[in-house]
C-alpha positions as CSV (number, residue, x, y, z in Angstrom):
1,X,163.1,192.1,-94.8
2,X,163.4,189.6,-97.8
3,X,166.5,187.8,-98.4
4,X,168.3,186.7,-95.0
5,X,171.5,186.3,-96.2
6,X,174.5,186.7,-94.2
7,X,174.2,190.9,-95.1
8,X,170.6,190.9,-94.3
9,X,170.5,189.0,-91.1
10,X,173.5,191.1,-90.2
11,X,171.2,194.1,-90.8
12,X,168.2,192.6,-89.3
13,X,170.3,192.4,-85.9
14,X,171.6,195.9,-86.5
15,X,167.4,197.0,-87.1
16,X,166.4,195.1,-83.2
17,X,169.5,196.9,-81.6
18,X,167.8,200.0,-82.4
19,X,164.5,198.9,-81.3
20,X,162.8,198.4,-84.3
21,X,160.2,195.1,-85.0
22,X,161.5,192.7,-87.8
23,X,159.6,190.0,-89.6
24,X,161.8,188.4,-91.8
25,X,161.2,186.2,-95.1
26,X,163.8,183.8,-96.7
27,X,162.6,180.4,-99.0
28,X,165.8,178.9,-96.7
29,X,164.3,177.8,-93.7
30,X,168.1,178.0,-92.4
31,X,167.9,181.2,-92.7
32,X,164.5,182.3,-91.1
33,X,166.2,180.1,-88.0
34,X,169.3,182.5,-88.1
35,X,167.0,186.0,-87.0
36,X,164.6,184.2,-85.0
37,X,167.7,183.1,-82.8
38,X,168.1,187.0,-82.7
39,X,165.2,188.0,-81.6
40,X,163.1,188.8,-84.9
41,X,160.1,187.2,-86.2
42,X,159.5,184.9,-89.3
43,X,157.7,184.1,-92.3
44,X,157.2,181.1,-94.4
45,X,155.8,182.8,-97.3
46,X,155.5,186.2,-99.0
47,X,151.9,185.9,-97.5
48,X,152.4,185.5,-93.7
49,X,155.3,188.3,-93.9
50,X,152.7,190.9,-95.5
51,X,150.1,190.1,-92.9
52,X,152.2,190.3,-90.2
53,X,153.3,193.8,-90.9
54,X,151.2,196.8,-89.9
55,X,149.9,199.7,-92.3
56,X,151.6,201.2,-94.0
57,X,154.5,198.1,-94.4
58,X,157.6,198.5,-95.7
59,X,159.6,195.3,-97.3
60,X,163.3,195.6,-97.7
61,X,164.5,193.4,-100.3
62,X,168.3,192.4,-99.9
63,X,168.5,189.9,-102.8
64,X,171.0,189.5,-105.7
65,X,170.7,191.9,-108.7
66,X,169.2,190.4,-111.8
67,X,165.8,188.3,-112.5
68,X,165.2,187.1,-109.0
69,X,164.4,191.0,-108.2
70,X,162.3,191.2,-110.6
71,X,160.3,187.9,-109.5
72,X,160.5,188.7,-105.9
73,X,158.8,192.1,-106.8
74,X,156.3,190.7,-108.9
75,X,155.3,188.6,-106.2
76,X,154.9,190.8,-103.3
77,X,153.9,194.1,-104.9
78,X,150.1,191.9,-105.1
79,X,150.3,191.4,-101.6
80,X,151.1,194.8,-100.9
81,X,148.7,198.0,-100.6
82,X,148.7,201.7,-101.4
83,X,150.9,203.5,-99.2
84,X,153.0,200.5,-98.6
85,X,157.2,201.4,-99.4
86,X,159.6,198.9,-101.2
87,X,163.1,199.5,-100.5
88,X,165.5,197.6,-102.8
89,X,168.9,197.6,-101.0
90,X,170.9,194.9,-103.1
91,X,173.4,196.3,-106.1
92,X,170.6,196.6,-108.5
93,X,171.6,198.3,-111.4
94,X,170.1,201.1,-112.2
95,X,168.5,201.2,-115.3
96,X,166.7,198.5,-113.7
97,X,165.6,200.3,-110.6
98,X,163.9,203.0,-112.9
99,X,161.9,200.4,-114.4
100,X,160.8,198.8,-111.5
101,X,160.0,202.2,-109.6
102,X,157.8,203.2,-112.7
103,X,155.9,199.7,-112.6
104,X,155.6,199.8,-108.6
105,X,154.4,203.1,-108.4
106,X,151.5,202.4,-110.9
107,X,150.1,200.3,-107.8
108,X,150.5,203.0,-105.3
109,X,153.5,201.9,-103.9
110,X,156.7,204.0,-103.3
111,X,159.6,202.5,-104.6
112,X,163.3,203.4,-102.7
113,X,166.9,202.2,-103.8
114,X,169.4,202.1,-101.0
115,X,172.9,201.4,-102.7
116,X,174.0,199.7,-99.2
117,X,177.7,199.3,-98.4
118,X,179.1,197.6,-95.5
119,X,179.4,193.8,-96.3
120,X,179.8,191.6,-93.1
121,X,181.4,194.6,-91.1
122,X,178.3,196.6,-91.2
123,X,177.0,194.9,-88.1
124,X,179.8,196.1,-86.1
125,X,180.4,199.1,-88.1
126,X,177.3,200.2,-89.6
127,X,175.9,200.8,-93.3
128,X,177.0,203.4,-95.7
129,X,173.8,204.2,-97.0
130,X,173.0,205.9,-100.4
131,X,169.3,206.6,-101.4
132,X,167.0,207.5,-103.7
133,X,163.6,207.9,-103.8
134,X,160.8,210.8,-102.6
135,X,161.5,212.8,-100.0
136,X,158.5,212.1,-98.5
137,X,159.3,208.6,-98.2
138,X,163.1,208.7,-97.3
139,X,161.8,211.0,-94.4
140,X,159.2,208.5,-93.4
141,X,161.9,205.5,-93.1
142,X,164.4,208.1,-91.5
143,X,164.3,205.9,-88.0
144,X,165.6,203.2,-90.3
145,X,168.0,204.7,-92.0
146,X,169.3,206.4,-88.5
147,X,170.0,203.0,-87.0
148,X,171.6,201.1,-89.8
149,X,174.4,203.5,-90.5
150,X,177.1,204.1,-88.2
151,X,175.6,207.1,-86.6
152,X,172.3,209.2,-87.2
153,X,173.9,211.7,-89.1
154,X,176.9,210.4,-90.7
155,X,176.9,207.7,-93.4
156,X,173.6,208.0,-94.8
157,X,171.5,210.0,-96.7
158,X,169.0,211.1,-99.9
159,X,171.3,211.4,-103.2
160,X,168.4,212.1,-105.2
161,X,165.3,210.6,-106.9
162,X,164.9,207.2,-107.1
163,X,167.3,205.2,-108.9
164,X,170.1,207.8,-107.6
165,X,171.0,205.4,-105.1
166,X,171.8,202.9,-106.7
167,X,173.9,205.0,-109.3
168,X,175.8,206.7,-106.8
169,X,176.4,203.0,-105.5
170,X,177.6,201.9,-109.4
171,X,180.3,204.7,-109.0
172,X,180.9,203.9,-105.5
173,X,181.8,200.4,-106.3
174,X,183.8,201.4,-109.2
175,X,186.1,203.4,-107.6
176,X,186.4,200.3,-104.9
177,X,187.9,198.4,-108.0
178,X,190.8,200.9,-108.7
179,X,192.0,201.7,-104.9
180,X,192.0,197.8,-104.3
181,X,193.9,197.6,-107.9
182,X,196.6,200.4,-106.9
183,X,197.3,198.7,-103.3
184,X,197.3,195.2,-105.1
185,X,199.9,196.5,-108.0
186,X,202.1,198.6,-105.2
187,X,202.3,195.5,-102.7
188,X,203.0,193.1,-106.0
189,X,205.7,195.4,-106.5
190,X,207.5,195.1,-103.0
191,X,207.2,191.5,-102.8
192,X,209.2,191.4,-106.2
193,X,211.7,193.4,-104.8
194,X,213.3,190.5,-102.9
195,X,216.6,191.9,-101.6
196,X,215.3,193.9,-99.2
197,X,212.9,191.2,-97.7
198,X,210.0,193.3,-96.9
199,X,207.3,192.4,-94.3
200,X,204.2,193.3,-96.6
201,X,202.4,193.3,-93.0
202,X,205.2,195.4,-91.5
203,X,204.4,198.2,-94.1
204,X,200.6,197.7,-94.2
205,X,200.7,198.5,-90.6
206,X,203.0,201.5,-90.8
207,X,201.0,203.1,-93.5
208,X,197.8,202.6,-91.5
209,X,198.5,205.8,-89.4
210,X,199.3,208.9,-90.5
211,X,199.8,208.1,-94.2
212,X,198.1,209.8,-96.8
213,X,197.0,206.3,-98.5
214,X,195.3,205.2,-94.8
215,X,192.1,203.9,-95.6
216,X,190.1,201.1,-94.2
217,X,190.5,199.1,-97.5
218,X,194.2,199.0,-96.3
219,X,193.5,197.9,-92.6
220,X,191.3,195.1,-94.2
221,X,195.0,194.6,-96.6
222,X,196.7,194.7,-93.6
223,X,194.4,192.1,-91.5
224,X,195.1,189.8,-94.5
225,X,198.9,189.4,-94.6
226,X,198.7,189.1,-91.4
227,X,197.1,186.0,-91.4
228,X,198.5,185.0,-94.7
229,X,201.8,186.5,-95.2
230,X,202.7,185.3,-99.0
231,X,198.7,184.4,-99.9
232,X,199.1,180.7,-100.1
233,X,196.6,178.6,-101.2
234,X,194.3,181.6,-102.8
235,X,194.1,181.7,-106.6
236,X,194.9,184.3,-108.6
237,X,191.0,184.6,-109.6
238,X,189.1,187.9,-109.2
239,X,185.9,188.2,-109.6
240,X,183.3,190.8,-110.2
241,X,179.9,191.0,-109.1
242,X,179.0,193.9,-112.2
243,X,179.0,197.1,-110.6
244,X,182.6,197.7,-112.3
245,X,180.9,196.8,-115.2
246,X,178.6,199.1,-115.1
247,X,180.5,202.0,-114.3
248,X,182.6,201.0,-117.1
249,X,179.7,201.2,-119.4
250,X,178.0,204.4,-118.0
251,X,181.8,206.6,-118.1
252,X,181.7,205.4,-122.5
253,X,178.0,206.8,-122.3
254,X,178.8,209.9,-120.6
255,X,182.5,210.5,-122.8
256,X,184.1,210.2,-119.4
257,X,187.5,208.8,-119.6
258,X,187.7,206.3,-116.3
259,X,191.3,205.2,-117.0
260,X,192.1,203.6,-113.5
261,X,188.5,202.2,-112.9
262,X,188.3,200.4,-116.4
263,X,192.2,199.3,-116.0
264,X,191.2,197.7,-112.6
265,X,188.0,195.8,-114.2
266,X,190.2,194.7,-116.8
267,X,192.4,193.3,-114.8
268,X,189.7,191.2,-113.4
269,X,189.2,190.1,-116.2
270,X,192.5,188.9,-117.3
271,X,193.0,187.5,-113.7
272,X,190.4,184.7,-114.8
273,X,192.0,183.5,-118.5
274,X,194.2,180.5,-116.9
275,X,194.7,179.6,-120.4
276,X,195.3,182.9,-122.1
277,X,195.2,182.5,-125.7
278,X,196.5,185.7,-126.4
279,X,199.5,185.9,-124.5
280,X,200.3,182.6,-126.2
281,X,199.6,184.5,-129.5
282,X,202.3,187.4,-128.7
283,X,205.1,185.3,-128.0
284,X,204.5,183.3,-131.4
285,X,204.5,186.9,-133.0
286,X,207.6,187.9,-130.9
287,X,209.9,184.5,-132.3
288,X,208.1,185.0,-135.9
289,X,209.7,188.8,-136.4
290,X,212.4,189.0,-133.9
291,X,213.4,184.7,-133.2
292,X,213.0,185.3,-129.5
293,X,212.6,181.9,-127.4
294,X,209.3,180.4,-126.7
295,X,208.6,178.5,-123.3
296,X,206.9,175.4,-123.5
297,X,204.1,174.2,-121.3
């Protein structure tokens, strides 16, 4: 395991539940400390991790999407030998997965994308799991797979080739944005509605059973007004870690119309212009045609 963030370390206790020998790697020393405490081993370098694990090794990187990927793989695929398997299981987009299978497997090495989902719940819970890659090596990490999602046969499994898992993750994440946007707009909507005084919590729970919008992105709604009833002290910022992006990009490539998951990323988006130039803009046009009142700063 590379990257012992709170995810990974929460995966790398999940891995020793199940019986399985860890050596982690993280530059944070911190961090190393948090899955020795658990049981697992450690390395200080990209070096002592590769020599501690047995033939054929695999290295699961859980680091963010973008150029330090790249440079993590650059440096360990050296270290690495044929047969080995590198599993990438952070939101890597996918483009970039295809790249980095094609280099990878030049040097022997099988390359797997696990589009993981799960956050800090999955150590309770366990990991929806969505890969790509051979089936010759998705079999051979089976075990793996088996103990980090929430059952051995439910929540996991081989989507496709590689880079498959991390697409299927894209859309995954995409359709995240729009159910959080429609229970976001609906609750916005009741707390407007002040004459009735609705407990937001009140509803949250009644909705949780037996409703047809139940969903565990509605317990987690629910376990938030309950601990803060009208939100105070968070700021209206939302922000987006790409994937929406992405799916954004990939529906105009395709001609799909995504009205709900593009509205949702948009909304994100206007959620972060504090100083929004073109609102200001409309009501100037508004008092220019029609003389309707301008408020001042």
């Amino acid at each position: 395991m590379i990257g012992l963030g709170r995810m990974g370390a929460n995966m790398v206790q999940r891995l020793l539940r199940g019986g399985h020998r860890v050596v982690g790697y993280d530059p944070a020393e911190a961090a190393r400390k948090v899955i020795e405490d658990h049981g697992a081993e450690s390395a200080a370098s990209l070096a002592e991790l590769i020599k501690k694990l047995k033939t054929p090794r695999t290295i699961w990187l859980m680091v963010p999407a973008g150029e330090i990927t790249d440079q993590t793989i650059n440096d360990v695929v050296p270290l690495l030998s044929k047969g080995d398997t590198l599993v990438d299981g952070g939101n890597s987009n996918y483009h970039d997965t295809l790249r980095r299978a094609a280099s990878v497997n030049q040097a022997g090495i099988e390359y797997v994308d696990s589009g993981t989902s799960g956050g800090i719940w999955g150590l309770a819970e366990g990991y929806s799991l969505m890969i790509g890659g051979s089936e010759q090596a998705v079999e051979r990490l089976r075990p793996i797979f088996e103990t980090l999602a929430p059952a051995p046969d439910r929540g996991w499994g081989r989507v496709g080739p590689v880079g498959s898992g991390h697409f299927t993750k894209m859309i995954h994440n995409g359709i995240e944005y729009g159910l959080m946007q429609a229970y976001a707009e609906g609750f916005s909507i009741m707390q407007h509605k002040t004459e009735f005084g609705l407990d937001l919590h009140q509803v949250a729970e009644i909705w949780r059973s037996g409703s047809v919008v139940r969903s565990w992105l509605l317990d987690l709604t629910a376990n938030a007004l309950e601990k803060n009833p009208t939100l105070k002290g968070i700021a209206p910022y939302v922000a987006d870690s790409g994937e929406g992006r992405w799916t954004v990009a990939e529906a105009i490539e395709l001609g799909v119309p995504a009205f709900v998951i593009t509205h949702s990323l948009l909304s994100r988006l206007r959620s972060r212009d504090t100083d929004s130039f073109s609102d200001k803009l409309v009501a100037a046009m508004r008092n220019q045609f029609g003389g309707h009142a301008m408020k001042s700063e």
